[in-house]
N, C-alpha and C positions, 0 to 999 in steps of 0.2 A: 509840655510843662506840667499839665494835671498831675502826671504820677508824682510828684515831688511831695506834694502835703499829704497823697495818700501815705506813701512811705513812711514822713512824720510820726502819722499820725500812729501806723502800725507799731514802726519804733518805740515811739513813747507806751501805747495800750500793753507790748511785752516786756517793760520797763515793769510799767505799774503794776503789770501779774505779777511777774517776776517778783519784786519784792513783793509783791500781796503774800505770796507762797512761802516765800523765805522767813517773812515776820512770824508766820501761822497762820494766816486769816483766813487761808482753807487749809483746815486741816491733811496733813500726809494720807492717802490711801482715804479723804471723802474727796466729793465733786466738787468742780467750779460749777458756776451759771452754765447754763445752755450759749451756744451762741449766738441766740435768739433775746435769751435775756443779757448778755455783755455786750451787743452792739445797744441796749437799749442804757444799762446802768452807765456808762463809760463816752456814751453817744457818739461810736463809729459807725461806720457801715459795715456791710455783713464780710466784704471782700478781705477788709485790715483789720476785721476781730479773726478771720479765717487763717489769714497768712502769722499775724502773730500767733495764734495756736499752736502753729506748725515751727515757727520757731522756737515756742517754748518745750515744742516736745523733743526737736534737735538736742536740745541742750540736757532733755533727761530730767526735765522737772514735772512734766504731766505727760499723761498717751490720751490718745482719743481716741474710740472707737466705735462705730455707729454700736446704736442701741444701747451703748455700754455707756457715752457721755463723757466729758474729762474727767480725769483722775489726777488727784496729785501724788506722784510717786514718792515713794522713801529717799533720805538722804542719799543715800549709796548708790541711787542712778543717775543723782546730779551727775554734770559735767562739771568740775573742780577747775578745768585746766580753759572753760572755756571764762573768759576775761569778764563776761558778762553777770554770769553766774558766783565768781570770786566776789567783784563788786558788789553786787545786791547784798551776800553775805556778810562782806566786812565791814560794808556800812550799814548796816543792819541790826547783826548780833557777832560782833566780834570779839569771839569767846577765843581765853589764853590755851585751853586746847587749840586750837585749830592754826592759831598764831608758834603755836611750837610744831606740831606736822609741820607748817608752812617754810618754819625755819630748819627743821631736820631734810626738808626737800633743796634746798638751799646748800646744805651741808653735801649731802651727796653731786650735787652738781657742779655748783661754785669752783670750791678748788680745784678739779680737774678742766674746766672752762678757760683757770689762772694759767695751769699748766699748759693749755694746749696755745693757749695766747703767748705765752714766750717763747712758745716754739713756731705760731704762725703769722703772729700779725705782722700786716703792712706796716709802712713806715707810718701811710693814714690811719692806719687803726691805733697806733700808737700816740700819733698826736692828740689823738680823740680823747683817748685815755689821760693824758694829761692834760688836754684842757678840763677834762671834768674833774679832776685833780684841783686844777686852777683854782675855777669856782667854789670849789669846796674852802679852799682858803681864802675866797672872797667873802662867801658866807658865812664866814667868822668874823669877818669884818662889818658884816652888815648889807655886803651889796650885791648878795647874790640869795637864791631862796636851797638854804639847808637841803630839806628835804628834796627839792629837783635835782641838787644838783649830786646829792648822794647817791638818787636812781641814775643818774648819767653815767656816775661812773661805775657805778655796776653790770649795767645794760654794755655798756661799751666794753668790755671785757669779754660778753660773752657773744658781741657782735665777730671779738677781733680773735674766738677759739677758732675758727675756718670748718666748726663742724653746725654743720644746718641744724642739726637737730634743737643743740643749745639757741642757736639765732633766732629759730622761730618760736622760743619758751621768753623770748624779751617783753613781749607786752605781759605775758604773766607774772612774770617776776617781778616786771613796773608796776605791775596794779597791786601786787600785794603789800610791796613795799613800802605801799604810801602809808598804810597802817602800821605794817610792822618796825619800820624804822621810829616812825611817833611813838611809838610805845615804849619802844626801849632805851628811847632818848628820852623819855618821861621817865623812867625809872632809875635811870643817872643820873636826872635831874640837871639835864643840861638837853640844848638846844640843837646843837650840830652836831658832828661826830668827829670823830679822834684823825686828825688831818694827817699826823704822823704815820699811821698805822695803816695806815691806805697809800701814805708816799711810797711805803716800805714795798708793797702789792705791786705799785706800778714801775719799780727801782726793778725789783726780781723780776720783772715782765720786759722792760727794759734790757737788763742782763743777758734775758736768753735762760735764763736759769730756773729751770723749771719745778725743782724741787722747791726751792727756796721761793715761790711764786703759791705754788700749791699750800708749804707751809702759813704763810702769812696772809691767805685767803681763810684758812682753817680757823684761825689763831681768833679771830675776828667774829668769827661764826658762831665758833663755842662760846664763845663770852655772852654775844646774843641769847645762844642757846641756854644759857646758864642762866642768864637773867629772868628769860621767860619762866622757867622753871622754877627758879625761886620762891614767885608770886603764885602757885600751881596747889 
């Protein structure tokens, strides 16, 4: 049971770099502390200042190397796609660049995700889909949380494409979401989002009809996209 709080602890110490990095606090391309000085600032031990290191260099935000000491690497070695690294960012410094990349990524994927869901999903991937439908009109009402329930039904669409690739991009599309969907539901000046135009997604999905799936995936996306732009 010892390993457990070490874990934590490690967890948390590549938490607190992790954004340490992301805000600036060490600058891209100078040093963190020695590991000798971050077991002491931070007061882990030498074992979960080590392993976080090594996580944080997984991810393409620092290298370490004897003699050389960590380094914080440039943006463009980050890992983008890893869930951890999105987070620190978005809640960090979530700049309308990166919220428009985020949704031009969206754009290329989403509707063909639509398409490949009316041509694969189960009968259970489809119920899925409409309950997150459901909620979406719950939480117009007040009794469901907007924002969950609009990752649901996003997430579940691309559960119910039957291609892996898209299935294993769901926790990144959910993390990003949580921002990007607030944002542009702040710029509409409204709370939830458009429960018609998403019945219409999972009606075409429903159908079998895969054009008409991909179209009103699209429709939906550009609008996002256009809004972000706007403010740009």
């Amino acid at each position: 049971m010892a390993s457990a709080p070490r874990q934590n602890l490690t967890h948390q110490l590549t938490h607190d770099l992790g954004v340490a990095i992301v805000q600036g606090v060490y600058p891209i391309g100078e040093g963190l502390p020695s590991e000798a000085d971050l077991c002491v600032e931070y007061d882990v031990s030498r074992s979960s200042t080590r392993e976080a290191v090594k996580m944080l260099s997984a991810k393409g935000l620092i290298t370490s190397r004897p003699k050389q000491g960590i380094r914080v690497m440039p943006e463009s070695h980050w890992n983008m796609f890893d869930t951890d690294v999105l987070r620190w960012i978005l809640s960090s410094k979530p700049s309308l660049s990166l919220l428009k990349e985020f949704t031009q990524v969206r754009v290329a994927l989403e509707p063909q995700a639509a398409m490949l869901a009316s041509m694969n999903a189960t009968d259970e991937q489809l119920d899925n889909i409409a309950k997150a439908l459901e909620r979406m009109a719950e939480a117009d009402q007040g009794l469901d949380d907007p924002l969950e329930a609009d990752i649901a039904f996003h997430t579940s669409i691309l559960s119910a494409s039957g291609n892996r690739f898209f299935v294993q991009l769901t926790e990144f599309i959910s993390t990003a979401l949580r921002v990007s969907i607030r944002y542009t539901n702040k710029i509409k000046g409204v709370a939830g989002t458009d429960v018609a135009k998403h019945a219409e997604i999972y009606n075409a999905i429903k159908m079998r009809n895969p054009v008409l799936a991909q179209a009103a995936v699209s429709m939906i996306l550009q609008e996002a996209l256009e809004l972000i732009e706007s403010r740009l």
